[in-house]
C-alpha positions as CSV (number, residue, x, y, z in Angstrom):
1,X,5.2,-32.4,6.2
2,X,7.0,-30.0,4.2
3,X,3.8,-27.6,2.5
4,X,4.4,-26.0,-0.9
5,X,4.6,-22.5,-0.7
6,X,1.3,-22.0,-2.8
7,X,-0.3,-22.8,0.5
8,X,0.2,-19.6,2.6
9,X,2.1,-16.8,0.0
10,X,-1.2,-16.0,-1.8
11,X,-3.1,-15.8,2.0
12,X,-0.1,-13.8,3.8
13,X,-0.3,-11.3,1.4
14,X,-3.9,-11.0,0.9
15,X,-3.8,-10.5,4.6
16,X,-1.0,-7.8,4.7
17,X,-2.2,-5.8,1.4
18,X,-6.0,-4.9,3.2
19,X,-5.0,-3.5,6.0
20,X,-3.4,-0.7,4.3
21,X,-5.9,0.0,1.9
22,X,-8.4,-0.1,4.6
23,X,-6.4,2.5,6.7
24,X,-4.9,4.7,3.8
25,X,-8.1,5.2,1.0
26,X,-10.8,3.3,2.6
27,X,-10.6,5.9,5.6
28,X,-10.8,8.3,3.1
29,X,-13.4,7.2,1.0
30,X,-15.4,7.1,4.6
31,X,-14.6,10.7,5.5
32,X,-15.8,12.2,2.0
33,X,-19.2,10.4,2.0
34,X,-19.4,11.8,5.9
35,X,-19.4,15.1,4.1
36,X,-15.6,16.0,5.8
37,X,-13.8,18.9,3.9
38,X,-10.8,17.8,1.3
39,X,-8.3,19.8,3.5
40,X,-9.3,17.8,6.6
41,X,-9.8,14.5,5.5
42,X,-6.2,14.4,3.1
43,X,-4.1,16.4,6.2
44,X,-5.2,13.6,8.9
45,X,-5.4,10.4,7.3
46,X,-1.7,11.6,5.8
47,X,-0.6,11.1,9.3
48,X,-2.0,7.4,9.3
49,X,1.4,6.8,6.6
50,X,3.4,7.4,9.6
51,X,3.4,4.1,11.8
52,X,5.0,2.7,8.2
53,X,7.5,5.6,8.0
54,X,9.1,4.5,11.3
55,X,8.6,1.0,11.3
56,X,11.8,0.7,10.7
57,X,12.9,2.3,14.2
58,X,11.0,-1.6,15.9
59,X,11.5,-3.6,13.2
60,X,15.0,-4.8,15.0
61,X,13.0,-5.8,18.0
62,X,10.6,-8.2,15.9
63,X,14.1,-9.9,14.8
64,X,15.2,-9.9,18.4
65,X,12.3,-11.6,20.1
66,X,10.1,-14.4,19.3
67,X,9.7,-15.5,15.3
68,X,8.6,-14.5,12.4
69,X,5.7,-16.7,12.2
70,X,4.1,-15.7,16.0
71,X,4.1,-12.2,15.0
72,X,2.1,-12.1,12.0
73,X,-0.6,-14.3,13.5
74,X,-0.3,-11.9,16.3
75,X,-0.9,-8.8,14.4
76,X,-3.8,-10.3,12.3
77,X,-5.5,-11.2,15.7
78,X,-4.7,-7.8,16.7
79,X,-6.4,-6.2,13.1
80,X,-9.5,-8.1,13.6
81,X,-10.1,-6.7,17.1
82,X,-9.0,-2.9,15.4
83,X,-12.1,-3.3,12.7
84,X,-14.5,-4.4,15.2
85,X,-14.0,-1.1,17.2
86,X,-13.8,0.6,14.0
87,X,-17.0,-1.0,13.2
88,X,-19.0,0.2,16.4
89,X,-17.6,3.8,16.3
90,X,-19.6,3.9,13.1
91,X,-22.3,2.5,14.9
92,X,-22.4,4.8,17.4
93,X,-21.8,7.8,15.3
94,X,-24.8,6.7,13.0
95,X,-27.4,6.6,16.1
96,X,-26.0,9.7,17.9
97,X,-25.5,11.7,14.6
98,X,-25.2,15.4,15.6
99,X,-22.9,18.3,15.1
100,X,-20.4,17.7,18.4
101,X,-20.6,14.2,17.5
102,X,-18.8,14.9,14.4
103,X,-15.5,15.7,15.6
104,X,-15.7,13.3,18.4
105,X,-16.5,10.5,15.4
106,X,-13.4,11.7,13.5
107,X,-11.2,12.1,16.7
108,X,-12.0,8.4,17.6
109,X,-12.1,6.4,14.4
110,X,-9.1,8.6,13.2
111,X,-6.9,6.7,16.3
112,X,-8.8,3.7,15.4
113,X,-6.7,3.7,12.1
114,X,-3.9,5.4,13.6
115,X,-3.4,1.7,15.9
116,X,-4.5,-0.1,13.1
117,X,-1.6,1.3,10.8
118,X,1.0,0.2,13.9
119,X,-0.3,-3.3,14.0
120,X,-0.4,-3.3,10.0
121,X,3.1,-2.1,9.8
122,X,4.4,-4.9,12.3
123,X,2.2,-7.4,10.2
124,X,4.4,-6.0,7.6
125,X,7.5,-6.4,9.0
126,X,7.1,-9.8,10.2
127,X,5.3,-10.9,6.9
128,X,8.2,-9.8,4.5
129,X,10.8,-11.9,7.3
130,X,8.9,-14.9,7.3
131,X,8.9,-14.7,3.7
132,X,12.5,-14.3,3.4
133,X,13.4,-17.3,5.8
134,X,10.6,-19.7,5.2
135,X,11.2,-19.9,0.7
136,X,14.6,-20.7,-0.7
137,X,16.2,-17.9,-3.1
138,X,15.1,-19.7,-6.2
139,X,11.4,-19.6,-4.2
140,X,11.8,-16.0,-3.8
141,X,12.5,-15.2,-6.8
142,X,9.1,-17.3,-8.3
143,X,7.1,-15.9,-5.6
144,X,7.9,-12.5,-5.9
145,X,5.5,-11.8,-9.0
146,X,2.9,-13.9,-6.7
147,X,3.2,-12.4,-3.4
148,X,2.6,-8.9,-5.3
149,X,0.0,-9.9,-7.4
150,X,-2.2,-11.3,-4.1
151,X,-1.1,-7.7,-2.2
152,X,-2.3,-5.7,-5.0
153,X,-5.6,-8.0,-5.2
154,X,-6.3,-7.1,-2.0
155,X,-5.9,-3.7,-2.4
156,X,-8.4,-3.4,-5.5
157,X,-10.5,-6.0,-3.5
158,X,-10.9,-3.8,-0.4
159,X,-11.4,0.1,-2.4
160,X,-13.0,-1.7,-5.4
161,X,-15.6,-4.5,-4.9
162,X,-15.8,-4.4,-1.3
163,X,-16.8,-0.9,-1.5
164,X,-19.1,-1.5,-4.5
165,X,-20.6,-4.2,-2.3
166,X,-21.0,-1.3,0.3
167,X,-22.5,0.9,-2.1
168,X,-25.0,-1.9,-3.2
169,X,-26.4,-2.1,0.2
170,X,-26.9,1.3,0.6
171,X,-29.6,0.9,-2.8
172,X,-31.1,-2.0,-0.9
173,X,-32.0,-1.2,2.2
174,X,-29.0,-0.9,4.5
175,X,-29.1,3.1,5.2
176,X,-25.9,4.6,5.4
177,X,-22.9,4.8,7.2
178,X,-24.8,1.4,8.1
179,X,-23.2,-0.2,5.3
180,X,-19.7,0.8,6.2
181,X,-20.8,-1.5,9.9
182,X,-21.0,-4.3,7.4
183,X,-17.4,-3.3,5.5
184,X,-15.8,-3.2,8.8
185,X,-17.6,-5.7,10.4
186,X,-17.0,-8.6,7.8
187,X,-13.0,-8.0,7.2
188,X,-12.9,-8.4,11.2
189,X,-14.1,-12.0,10.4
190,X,-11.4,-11.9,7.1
191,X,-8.8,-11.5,9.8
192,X,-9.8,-14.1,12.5
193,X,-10.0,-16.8,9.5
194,X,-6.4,-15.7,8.6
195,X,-5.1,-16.0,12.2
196,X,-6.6,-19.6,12.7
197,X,-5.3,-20.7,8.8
198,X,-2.5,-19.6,9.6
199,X,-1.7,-21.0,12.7
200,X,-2.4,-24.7,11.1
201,X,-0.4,-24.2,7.7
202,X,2.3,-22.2,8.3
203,X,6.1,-24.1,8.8
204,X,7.8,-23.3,10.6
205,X,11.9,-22.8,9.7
206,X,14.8,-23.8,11.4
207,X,16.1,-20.3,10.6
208,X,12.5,-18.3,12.3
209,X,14.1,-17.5,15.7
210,X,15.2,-14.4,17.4
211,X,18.2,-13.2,16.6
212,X,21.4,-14.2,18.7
213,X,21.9,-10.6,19.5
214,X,20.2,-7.9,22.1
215,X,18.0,-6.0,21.4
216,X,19.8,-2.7,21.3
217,X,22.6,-4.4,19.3
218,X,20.2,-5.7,16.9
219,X,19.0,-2.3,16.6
220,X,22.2,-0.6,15.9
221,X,23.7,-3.3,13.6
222,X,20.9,-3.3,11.4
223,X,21.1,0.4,10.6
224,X,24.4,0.5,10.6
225,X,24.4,-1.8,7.8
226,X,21.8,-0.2,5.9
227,X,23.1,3.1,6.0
228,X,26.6,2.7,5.5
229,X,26.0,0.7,2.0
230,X,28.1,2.3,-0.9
231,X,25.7,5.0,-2.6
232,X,23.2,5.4,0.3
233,X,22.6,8.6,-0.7
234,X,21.1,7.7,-4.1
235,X,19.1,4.6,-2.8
236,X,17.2,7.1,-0.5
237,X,16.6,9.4,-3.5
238,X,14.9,6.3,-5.8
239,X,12.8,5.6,-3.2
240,X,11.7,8.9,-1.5
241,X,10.9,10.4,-4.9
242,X,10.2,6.9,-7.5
243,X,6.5,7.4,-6.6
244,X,6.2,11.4,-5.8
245,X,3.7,12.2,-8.4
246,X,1.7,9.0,-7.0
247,X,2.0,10.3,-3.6
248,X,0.3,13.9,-4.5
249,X,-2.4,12.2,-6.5
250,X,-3.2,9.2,-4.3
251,X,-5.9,10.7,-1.5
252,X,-7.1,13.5,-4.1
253,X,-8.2,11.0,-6.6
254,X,-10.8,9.2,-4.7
255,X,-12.3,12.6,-3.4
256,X,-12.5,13.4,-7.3
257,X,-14.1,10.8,-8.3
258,X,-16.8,10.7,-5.8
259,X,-17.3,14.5,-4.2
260,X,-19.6,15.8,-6.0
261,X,-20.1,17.9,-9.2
262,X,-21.7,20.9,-7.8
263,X,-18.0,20.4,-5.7
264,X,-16.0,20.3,-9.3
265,X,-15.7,16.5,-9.1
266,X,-17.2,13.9,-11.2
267,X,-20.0,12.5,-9.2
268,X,-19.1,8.9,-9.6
269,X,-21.5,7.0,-7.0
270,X,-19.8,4.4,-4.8
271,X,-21.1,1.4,-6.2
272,X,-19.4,2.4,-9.7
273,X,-16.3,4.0,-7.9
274,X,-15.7,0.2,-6.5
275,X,-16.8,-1.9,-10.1
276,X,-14.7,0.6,-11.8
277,X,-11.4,-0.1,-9.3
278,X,-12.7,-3.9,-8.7
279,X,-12.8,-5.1,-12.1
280,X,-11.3,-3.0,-14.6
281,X,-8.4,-1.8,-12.4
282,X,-7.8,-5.1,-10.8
283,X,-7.7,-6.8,-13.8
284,X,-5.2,-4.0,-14.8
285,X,-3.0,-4.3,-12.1
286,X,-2.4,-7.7,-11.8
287,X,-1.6,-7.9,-15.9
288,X,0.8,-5.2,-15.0
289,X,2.2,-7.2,-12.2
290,X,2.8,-10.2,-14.3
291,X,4.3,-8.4,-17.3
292,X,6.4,-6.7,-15.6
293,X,7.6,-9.6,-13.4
294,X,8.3,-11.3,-16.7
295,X,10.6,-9.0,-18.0
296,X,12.2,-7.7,-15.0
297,X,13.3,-11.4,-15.0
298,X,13.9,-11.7,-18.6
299,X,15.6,-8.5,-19.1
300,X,17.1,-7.3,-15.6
301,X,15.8,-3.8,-13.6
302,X,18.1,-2.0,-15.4
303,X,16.7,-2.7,-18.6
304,X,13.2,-2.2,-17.3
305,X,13.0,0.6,-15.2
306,X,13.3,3.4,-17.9
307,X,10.2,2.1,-19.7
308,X,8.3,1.5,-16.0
309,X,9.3,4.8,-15.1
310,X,7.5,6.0,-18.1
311,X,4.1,4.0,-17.6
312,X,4.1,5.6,-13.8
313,X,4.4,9.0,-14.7
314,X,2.6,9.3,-18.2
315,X,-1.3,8.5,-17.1
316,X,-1.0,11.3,-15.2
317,X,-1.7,13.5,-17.1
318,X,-5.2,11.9,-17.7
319,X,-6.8,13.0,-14.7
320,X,-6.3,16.6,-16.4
321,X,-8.4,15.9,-18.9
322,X,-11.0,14.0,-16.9
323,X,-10.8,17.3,-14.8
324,X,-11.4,19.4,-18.0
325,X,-13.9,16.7,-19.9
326,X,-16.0,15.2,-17.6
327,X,-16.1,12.1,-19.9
328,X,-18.7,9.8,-19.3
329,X,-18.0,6.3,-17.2
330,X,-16.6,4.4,-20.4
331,X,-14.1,6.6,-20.8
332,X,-13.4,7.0,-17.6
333,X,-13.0,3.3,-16.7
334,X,-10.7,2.9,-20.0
335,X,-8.2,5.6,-18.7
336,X,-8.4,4.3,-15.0
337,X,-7.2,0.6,-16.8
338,X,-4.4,2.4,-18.5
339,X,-3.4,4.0,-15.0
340,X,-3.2,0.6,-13.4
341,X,-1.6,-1.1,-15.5
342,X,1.2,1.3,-15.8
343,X,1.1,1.7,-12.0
344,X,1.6,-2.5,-11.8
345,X,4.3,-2.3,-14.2
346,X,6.2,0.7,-12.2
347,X,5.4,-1.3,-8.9
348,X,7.4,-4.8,-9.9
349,X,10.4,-2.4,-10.1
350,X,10.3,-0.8,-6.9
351,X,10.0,-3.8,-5.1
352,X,13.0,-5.9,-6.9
353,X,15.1,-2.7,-5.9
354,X,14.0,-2.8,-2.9
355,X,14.6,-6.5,-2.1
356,X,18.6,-5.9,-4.1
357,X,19.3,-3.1,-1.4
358,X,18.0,-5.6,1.8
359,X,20.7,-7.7,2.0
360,X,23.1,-9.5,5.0
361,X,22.2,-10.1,8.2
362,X,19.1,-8.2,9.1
363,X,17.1,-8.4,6.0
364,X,14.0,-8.5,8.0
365,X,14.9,-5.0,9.4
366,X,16.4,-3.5,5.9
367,X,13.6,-4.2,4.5
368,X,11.5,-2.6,7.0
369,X,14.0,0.8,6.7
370,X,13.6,0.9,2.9
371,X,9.4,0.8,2.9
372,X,9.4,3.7,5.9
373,X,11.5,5.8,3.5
374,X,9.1,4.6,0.7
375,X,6.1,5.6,3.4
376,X,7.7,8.9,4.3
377,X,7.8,9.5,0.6
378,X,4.3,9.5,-0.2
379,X,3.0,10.6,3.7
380,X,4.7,14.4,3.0
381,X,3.1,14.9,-0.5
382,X,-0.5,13.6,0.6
383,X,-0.6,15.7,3.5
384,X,-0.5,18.9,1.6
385,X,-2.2,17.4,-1.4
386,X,-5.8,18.8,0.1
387,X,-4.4,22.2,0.5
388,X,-2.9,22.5,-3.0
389,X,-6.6,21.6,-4.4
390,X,-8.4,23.6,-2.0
391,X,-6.3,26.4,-4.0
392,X,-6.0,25.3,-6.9
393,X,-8.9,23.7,-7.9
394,X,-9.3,20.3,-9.5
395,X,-7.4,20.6,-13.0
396,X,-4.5,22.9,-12.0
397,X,-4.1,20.8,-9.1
398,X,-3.9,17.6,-11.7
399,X,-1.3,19.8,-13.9
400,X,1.0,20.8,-11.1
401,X,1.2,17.2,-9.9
402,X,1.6,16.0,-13.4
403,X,4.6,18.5,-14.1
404,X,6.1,17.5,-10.2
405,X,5.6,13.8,-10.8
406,X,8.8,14.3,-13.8
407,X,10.9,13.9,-11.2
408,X,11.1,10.3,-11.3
409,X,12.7,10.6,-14.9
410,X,15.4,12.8,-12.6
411,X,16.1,10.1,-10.4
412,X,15.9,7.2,-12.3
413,X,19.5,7.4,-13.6
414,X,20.9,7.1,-10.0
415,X,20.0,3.6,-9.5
416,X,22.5,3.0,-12.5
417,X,24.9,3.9,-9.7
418,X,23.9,1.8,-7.2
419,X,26.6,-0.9,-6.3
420,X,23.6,-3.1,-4.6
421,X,21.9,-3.5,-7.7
422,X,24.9,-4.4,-9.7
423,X,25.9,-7.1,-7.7
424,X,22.0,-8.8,-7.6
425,X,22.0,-7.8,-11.2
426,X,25.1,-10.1,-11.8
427,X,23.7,-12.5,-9.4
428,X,21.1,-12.9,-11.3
429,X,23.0,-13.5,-14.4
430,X,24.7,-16.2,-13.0
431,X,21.9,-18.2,-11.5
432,X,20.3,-18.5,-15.2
């Protein structure tokens, strides 16, 4: 029985979109209610961005043994078992809490993440082939807005009301880091549920097998391909530096929001922290998503991304008035909206780009090499991020990311250039 595609894209990337929030804000969100310096927390947890900067160096290997299908069940089995270790290293630090214990804490549940990010990356890569070989092109070009719009839900889901939910329990009873044994504890059972859904809905394509080709070969031909496209140079450009002023804000905003004032931030307690990102911003985000899948197919990417490049970079210059204000939460959850929506509007374009320059044989693996260079793009700038506010401070740090993050308006001509966008551009024209 052939099952419609509403069935399992809304699940599969619900499933794929947690796991990187978890392992890239959640972490951090973790580390600064531990009581973890900014320096620390935004150096270490940049190096969890690295399993999805090289992703691309085994992605040929997923599309030379077993399918598509078998590997994302895989890797969700392999997340759930990840978040229940998690879970009990928070256990255990909350019993044994002393000084030594805090390093040995943040050593351990740092590699926790660290092996989480690896099986989230392959649950990436095999997620984003499936998808490719299991819908049509006409499917893939209706699902794209969907697929996004379920990623980015689970995004806001797991740093907005899943954290608010965490916060709640911490005002009823449940003393922390307690609570975060609950977080961790309950998307372990999220990913189990996935695994066994999964296993019974999913088809399963004629065209989900390994390729005919070794393993070495496979891994050769596919960068080959990617790499000697016309204009590689200015792909790698768009995507290193599309979301720079994004990468420098991304781990320093969450600290803002919730270190506290005495610290220069703003004091915002958890449970608002995740209301404010669950509600508002999630309602934000998927508008944004929507719109701007609506007019990237209306009107094309090029005629889009010059005004999406412009809702990315404007809002952020609000965080240097929050930084100079202190508004109160109104306010604040009115210019956090604004910021999402832009950021879902900016978001639909990188990812039709990004599907235009994965093309031919290896899709599965071009695919793969274009989000590590997106990953390695916003790993670099989060890394020193801490450093530059520990200098800085709070609102010249928000200034100098604001002025950096003009770069995208530097870049954003050279995918006018691009000979892979023109042809899916064209393409695209013709299948109206």
């Amino acid at each position: 029985m052939m099952r419609t595609p509403w069935a399992y894209i809304p699940s599969l990337y619900l499933a794929e979109g947690f796991p990187y929030i978890i392992i890239n804000t959640v972490s951090v969100l973790l580390y600064a209610q531990l009581g973890y310096p900014n320096e620390q927390i935004t150096l270490w947890t940049g190096w969890l961005y690295l399993p999805w900067v090289i992703k691309m160096l085994w992605s040929p290997l997923v599309d030379a043994n077993s399918t598509k299908r078998r590997w994302l069940i895989g890797a969700q089995i392999a997340m759930s078992a990840v978040l229940l270790v998690i879970a009990g290293l928070v256990c255990w630090q909350a019993i044994a809490a002393a000084p030594t214990n805090q390093w040995s804490f943040f050593t351990l549940s740092l590699l926790g993440f660290l092996i989480g990010a690896f099986v989230s990356a392959t649950l990436d890569i095999a997620t984003d082939g499936y998808y490719l070989l299991a819908l049509t092109p006409k499917q893939q070009g209706y699902f794209v807005g969907i697929r996004t719009i379920f990623y980015r839900v689970a995004m806001i889901l797991g740093s907005g009301l899943l954290v608010s939910a965490a916060g709640y329990l911490t005002t009823h009873g449940v003393p922390a880091p307690y609570h975060w044994v609950v977080f961790f504890g309950a998307l372990a059972l999220f990913f189990i549920g996935c695994a066994i859904y999964h296993a019974a809905v999913l088809p399963k394509p004629a065209e989900d097998k390994p390729s005919q080709t070794t393993q070495v070969t496979a891994w050769k031909e596919a960068f080959a391909g990617y790499f000697s496209q016309e204009n590689i140079l200015y792909i790698l450009l768009f995507i290193l530096l599309y979301r720079f002023g994004e990468a420098l804000l991304e781990k320093i905003v969450p600290l803002f929001l919730l270190k506290p004032i005495s610290e220069g931030a703003l004091g915002v307690s958890m449970q608002d922290y995740g209301l404010i990102k669950g509600t508002l911003g999630l309602g934000a985000i998927i508008a944004g998503n929507l719109l701007g899948g609506w007019l990237l197919g209306k009107f094309g990417f090029k005629k889009c991304i010059w005004p999406f490049a412009v809702a990315l970079v404007l809002p952020n210059i609000f965080y240097v008035y929050l930084a100079n204000v202190r508004p109160g939460l109104t306010t604040l959850a009115t210019l956090i909206t604004l910021e999402n929506f832009g950021y879902g509007l900016a978001m639909m374009a990188l990812t039709v780009f990004i599907m235009y320059v994965s093309q031919g044989k290896y899709k599965t693996s071009h695919y793969a090499i274009s989000t590590g260079i997106m990953a390695l793009g916003m790993m670099v700038p989060s890394m020193l991020s801490g450093k530059m506010q520990q200098v800085l401070g709070y609102e010249n740090f928000f200034w100098v990311a604001f002025v950096i993050s003009l770069v995208t308006f530097a870049i954003v001509p050279l995918s006018f250039r691009i000979k892979a966008i023109d042809i899916a551009e064209n393409s695209r024209k013709d299948t109206k």
